[in-house]
C-alpha positions in Angstrom: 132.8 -89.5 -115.6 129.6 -89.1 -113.1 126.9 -86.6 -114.8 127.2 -84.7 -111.8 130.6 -82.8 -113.1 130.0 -79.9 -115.3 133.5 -80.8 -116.9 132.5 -82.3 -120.2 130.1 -79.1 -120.6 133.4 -77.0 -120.1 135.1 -79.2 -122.7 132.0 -78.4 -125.2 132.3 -74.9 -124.8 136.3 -74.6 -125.5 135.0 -76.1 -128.2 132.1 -73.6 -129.2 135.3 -71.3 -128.6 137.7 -73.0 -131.5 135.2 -73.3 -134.0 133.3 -69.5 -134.0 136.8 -68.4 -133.4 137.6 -70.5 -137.1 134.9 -69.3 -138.4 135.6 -65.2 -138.0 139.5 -65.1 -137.8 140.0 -64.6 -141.6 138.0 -61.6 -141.0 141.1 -59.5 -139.6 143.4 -61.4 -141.6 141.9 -60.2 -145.0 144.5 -58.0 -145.7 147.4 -60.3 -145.2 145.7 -62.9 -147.4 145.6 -60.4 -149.9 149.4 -59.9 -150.3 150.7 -63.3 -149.9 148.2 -64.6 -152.7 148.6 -61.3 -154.8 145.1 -60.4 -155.2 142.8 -57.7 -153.9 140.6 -57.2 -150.5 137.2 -58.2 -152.4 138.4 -61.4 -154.1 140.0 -63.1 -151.0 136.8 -61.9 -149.2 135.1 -64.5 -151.1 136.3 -66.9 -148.4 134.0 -66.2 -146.5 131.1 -66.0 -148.5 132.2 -70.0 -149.8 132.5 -70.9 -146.1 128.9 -69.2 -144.8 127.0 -70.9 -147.2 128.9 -74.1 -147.4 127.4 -74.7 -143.6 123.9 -73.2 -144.6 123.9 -75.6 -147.7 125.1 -78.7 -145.7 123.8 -78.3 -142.1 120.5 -80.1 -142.3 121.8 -82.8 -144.7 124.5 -83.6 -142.2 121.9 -83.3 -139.1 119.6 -86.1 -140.8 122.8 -88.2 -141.7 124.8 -88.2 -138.6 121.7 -87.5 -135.7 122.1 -91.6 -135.3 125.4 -91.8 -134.2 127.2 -91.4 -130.7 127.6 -87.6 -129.7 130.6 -88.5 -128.2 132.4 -90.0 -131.1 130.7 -87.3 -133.7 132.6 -84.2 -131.5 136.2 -86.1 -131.7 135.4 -86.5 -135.6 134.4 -83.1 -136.2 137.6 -82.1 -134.0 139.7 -84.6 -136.1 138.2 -82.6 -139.4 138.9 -79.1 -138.2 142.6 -79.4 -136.8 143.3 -81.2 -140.3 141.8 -78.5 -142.4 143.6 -75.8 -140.5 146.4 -78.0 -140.9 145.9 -77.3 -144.7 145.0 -73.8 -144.4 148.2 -73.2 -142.7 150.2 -75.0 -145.8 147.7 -73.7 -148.7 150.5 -72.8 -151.2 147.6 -71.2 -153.9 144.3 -69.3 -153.2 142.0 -72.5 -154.3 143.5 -75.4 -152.3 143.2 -72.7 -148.4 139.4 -72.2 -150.3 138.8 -76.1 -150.2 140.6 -76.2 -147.0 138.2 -73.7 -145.7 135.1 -76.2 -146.8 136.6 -79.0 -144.9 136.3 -76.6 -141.4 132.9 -75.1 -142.1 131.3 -78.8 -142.7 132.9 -79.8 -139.7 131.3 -76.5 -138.0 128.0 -77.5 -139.3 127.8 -80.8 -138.1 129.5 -79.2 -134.8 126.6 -76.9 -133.9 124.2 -79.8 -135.3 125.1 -81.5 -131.8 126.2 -79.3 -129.6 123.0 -77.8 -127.7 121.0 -81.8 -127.4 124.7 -83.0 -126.1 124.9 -80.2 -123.7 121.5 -80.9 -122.4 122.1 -84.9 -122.1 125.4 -84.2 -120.8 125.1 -81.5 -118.1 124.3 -82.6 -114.4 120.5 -82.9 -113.8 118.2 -79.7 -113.0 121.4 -77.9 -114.9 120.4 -77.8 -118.4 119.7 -74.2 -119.1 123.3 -73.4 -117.3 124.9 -75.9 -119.7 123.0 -74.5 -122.8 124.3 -70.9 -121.6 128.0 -72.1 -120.9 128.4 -73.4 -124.7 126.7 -69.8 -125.8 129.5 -68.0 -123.7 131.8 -69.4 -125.9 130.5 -68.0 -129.3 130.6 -64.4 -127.2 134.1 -65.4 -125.9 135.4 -66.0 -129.4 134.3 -62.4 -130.4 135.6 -61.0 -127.4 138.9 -63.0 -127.3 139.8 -65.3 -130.6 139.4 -63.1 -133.4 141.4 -60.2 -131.6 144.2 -63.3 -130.9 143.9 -64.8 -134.0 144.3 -61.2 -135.5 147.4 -60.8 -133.4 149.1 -64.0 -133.9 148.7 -62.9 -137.6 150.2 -59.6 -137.4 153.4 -60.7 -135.4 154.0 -64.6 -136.6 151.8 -64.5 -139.9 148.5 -65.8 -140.7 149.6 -69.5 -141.4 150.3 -69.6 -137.7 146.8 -68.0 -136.7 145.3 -71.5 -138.3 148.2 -74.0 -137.8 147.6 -72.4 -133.6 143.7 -73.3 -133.7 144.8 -76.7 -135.4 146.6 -77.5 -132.6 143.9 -76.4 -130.2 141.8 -78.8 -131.9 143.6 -81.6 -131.1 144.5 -80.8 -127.7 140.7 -80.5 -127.5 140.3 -83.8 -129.1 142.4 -85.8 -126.7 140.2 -84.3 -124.0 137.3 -85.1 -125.6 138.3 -89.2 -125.5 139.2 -88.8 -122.3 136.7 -87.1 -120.0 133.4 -86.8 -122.1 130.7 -89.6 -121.8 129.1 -91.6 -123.9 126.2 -89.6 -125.6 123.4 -92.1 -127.8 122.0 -89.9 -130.4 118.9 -89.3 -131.7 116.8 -89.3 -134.9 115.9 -85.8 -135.9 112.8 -84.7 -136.5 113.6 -82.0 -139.2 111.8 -83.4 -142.4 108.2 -83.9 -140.2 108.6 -80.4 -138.9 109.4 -78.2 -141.4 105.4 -78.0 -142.9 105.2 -76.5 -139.6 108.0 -74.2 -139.5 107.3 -73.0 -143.3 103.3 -72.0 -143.0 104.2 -70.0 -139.6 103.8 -66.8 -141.3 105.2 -64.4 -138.6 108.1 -67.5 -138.3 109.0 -67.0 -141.6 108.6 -63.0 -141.3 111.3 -63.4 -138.9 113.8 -65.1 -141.1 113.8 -63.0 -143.5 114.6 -60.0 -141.7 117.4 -62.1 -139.9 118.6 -62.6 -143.4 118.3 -59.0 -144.5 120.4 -57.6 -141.4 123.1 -59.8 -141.3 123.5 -58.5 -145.0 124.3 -55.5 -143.9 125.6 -56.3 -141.0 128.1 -58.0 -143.0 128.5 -55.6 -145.7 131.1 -54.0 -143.8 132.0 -55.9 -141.1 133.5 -58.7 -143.0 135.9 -56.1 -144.4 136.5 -53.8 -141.3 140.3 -54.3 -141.4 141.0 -52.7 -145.3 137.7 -50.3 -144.5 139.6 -49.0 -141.4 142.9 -49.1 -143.1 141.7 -47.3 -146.1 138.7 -44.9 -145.3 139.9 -44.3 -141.4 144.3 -44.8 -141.8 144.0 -46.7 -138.7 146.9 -48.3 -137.2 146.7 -52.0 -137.1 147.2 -52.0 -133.4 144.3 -50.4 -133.0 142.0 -52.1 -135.2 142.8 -55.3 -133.6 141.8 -52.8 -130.0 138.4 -51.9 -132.0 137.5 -55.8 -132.6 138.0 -56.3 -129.5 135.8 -53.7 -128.0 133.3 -55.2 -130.4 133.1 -58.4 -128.9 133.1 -56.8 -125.6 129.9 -55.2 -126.4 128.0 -58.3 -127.2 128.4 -59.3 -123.1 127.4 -55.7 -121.8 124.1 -55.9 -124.0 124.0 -59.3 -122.8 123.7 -58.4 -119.2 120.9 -55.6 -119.8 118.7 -58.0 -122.4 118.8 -60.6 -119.5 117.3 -58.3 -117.0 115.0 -56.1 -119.8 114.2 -57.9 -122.5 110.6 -59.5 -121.2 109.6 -56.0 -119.5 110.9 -53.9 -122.7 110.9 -56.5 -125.3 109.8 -53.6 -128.2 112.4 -51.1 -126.7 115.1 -53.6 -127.4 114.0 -54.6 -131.4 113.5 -50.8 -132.0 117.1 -50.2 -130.4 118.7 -52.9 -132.4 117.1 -51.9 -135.9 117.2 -48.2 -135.5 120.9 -48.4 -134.0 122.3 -50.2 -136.8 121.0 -47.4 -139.1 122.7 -44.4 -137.3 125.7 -46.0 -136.4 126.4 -47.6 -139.8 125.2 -43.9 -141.4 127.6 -42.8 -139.6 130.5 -45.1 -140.4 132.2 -43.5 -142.8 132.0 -39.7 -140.9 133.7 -41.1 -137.8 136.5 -43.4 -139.4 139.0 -40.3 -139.5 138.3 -39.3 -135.6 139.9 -42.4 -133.2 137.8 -41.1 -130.8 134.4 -40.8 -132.7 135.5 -44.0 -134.7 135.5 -46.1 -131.4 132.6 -45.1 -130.0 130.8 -46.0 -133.2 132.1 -50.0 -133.6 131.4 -50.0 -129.8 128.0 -48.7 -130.0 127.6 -51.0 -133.7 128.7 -53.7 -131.7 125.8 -53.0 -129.0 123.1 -52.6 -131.3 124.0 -55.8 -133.6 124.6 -57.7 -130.4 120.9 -56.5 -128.7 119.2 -57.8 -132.2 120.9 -61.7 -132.6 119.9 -61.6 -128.9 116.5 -60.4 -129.6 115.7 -62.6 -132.8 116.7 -65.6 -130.9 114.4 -64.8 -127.7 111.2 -64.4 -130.5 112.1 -67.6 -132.8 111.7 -69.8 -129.1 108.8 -67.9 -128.4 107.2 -68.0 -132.0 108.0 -72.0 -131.8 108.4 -73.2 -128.3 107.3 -76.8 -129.5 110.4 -77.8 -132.0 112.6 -74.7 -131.0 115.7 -77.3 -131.6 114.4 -77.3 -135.3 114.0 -73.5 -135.7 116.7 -72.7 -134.0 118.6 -74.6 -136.6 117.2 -73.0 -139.5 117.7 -69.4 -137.9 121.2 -70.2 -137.5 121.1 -71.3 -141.2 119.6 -67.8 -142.3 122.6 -66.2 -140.3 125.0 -68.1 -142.4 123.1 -66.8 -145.4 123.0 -63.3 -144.3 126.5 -63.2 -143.6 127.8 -65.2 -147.2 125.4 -62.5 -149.0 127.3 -59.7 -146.7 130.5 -60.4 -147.6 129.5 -61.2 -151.3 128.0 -57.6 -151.5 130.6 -55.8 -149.8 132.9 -57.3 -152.3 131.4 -56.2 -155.2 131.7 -52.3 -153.7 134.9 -52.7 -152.9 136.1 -54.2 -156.6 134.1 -50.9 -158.0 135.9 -48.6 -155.8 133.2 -48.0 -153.6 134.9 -49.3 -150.5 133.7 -46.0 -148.4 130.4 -46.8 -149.2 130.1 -50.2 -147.2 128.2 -48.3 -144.8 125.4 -46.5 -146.1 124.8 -49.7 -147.9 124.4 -52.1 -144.8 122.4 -48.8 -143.2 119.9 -48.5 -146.5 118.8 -52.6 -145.5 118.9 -52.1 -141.9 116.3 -48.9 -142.6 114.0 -50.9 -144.7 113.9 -53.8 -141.8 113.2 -51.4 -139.6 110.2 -50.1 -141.3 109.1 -53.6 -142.0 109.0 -54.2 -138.3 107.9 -51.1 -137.4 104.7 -51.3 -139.7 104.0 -55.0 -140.2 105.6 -57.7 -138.3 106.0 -56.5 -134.4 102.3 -56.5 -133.9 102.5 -60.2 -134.8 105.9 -60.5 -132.6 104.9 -59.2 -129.5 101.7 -57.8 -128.5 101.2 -54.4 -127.3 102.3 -54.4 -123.3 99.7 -54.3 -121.2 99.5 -52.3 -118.1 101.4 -53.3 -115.2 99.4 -54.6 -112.4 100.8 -52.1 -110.5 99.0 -49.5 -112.3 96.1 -51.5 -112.1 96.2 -52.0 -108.8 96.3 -48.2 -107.9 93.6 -47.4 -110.3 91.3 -50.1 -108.3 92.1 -48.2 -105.4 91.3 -44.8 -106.2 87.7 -46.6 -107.6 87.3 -48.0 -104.3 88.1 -44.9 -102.5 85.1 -42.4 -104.4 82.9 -45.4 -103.7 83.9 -45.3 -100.0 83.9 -41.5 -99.6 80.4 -41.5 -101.9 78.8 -44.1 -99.4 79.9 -42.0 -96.1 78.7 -38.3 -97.7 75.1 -39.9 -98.2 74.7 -41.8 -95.6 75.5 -39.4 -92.5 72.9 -37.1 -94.1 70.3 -40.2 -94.3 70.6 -41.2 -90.5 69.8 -37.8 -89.6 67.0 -36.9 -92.0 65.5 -40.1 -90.8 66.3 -39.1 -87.3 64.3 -35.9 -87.5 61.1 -37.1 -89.6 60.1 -39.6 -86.9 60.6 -37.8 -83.6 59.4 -33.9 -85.4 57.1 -32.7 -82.6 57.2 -35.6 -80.2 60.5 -35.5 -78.9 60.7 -33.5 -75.3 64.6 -32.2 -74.5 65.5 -35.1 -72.9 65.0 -37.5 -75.6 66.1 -35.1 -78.5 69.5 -35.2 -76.4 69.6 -39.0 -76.4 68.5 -39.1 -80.0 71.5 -36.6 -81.1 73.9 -38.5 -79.4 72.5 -41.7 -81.0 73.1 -39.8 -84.3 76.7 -38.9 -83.5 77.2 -42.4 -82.6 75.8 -44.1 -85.9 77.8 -41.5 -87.8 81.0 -42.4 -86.3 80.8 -46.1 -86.7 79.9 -45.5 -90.5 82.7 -43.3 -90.8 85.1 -46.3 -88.5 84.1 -48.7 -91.4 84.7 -46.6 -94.7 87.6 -45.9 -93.2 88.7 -49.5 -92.7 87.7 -50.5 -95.8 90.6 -48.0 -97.3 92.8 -49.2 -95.9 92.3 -52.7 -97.2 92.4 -52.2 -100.5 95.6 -54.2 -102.1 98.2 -53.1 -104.3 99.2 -56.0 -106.4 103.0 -56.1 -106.5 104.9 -56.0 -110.2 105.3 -59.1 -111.3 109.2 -60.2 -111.9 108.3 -60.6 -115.8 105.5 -59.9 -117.5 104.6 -62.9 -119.5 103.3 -62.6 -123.7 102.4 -65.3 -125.9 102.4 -65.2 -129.4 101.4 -67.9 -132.0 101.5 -68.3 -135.2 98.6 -66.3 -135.6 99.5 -63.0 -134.2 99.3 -62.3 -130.6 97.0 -63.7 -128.1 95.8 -61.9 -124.8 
């Protein structure tokens, strides 16, 4: 296929689609899990905690094994991997054999997201690389928005087996597409074991890591077991749980839209929003779960917040390592994985103590202490203080120029005419002090012709589009 079709970037973000879509379905299906393997919210939650940091473990050890290969033939392997683990999710007949099924699809989702950014690049049609990058994003936001909702329903109606056995089958489907229509990709050596000195002794870098880690935590906390919490704490009908994680997802593309055209003017406003929104609205959690309408509003404005910081973090890890971003970009997604094994770990724990209510105030209680760290230590290093807009600065030049030009007309009418006076005093007849007045008038009025036109020339600078900030490893830099 010519590298001018965008087709094979289509097939790799169905893809991105099938495996985030794995990777959060068992988050509505906890409760289902529950009763067909007899035990209780926390210890089937434990799935997900196995699977999160079975891809942080084994992402970079796959990345420096497989790199080598053919892009092409590692996507219709890690396809091959996927649809057969789901095929033995969907026939698990004990707790431990859909556990070690769940292994197989997160090592296949590791070594999926290992390659999918450096094949979209190669792959996409030339001058079209940042396009293809953002298609195979839009489908991580599309499985929010769209697969865990379906997944949820195909649960509720036909049973959770079906919910994997369905994506299995996507998988392959996907697979035979892959063979036919993708190109031929060479891959390449990665660079991770020469760059991580580098990443490791960035201090504000590593700053940022571990407050990724800290909020997915509580992000986490609850979220990983939103379906019993809204069950239990809010008596929710299951209809409408599956309506509330879908308005969640939706949030995530209406804060994408507004961090697109805000997030270089305002890039403080949105870290402050993020943090300090994730306090209120999981403080809140438990208050609203017993009002629908009040209960909505919160998972959608949850959503928004959570959404505006994984936007955020990802913006300042490219701009606190613009040289290997690939690199750090991996390891941030690593951290998320950690973050979200520790959330769902935690969250357990409350739940097996009876302390289900409670998975609120205790993701709010981290996302307050990030918040402070930010607030006092690590933005300054992030981004710098915004300077003022050219616009201002322009107007401010201005009004300078302005005094100066009504300054230099005041003194030097006066001047002309004192000057005037002291050399013709008691020599000039009428005649000539007529001439000499209307000399005067004269001088005055082309003085006061070119202050004026010098006013009017003064330019105002227009706002620039974005206003640009580096930061280094070091801190800021003018």
């Amino acid at each position: 296929m010519a590298k001018s079709s965008f087709a094979p970037v289509y097939i790799l973000t169905v893809a991105a689609f099938i495996f985030n879509t794995s990777e959060f379905v068992p988050i509505g299906l906890i409760s289902d899990l529950s009763l067909t393997f007899a035990q209780t919210e926390a210890q089937t939650g434990i799935i997900l905690t196995v699977y999160a940091w079975a891809v942080l473990i084994m992402s970079l050890p796959l990345v420096l094994i497989f790199s080598r290969f053919d892009y092409k033939f590692l996507l219709a392997g890690v396809l091959l991997l996927i649809a057969l683990s789901h095929a033995a999710s969907a026939a698990a007949p004990i707790f431990e054999i859909l556990m070690g099924a769940r292994i197989g699809v997160a090592l296949s989702h590791a070594l999926f997201w290992s390659i999918a950014v450096p094949m979209a690049v190669k792959i996409a049609p030339p001058g079209q690389e940042a396009k293809a990058v953002g298609l195979v994003s839009a489908g991580t936001a599309a499985a929010m928005v769209g697969g865990m909702p379906i997944g949820r329903v195909i649960g509720l109606y036909l049973g959770w087996r079906m919910t994997f056995l369905s994506l299995g089958i996507c998988a392959l489907i996907l697979l035979a597409t892959v063979i036919k229509f993708c190109p031929r990709v060479p891959g390449t050596p990665s660079p991770v074991l020469k760059v991580l000195p580098r990443i490791f002794t960035n201090g504000p870098l590593m700053g940022l890591y571990l407050i990724t880690a800290l909020i997915f935590t509580a992000h986490y906390i609850p979220y990983s077991y939103i379906e019993p919490y809204l069950q239990q704490v809010g008596a929710m009908d299951p209809d409408l749980i599956t309506a509330c994680l879908m308005l969640f997802g939706v949030s995530a593309i209406s804060i994408a839209y507004a961090f697109g055209r805000g997030f270089d003017a305002h890039p403080r406003r949105f870290v402050y929003f993020a943090l300090g929104g994730l306090v209120i609205f999981l403080t809140i959690l438990q208050a609203t779960a017993q009002h629908t309408t009040a209960a909505v509003a919160d998972i959608l404005c949850w959503g928004l917040a959570f959404s505006a910081f994984s936007l955020s973090f990802q913006a300042l890890v490219l701009k606190l390592e613009s040289t290997y971003a690939a690199v750090a970009t991996a390891i941030y997604s690593a951290i998320c994985n950690l973050g979200i094994g520790a959330g769902a770990f935690v969250g357990a724990h409350l739940i097996d103590a009876g302390m289900i209510s409670y998975l609120g105030y205790s993701g709010a209680l981290l996302a307050l202490i990030c918040l402070v760290l930010v607030w006092l230590v690590l933005v300054r290093y992030w981004l710098p203080q915004k300077p003022k807009s050219a616009k201002k600065q322009a107007y401010a030049q201005a009004a300078t120029d302005s005094q100066d030009v009504a300054k230099a007309k005041t003194e030097l009418a006066p001047a002309a005419t004192k000057k005037s006076v002291n050399k013709n005093i008691n020599k000039a007849t009428p005649a000539e002090e007529i001439k000499s007045a209307t000399a005067q008038s004269q001088q005055v009025a082309t003085a006061s012709k070119a202050t004026s036109t010098a006013s009017k020339t003064v330019t105002i600078v227009p706002k620039p589009a974005v206003t640009d900030f580096t930061v280094s490893s070091k801190g800021p830099k003018a």
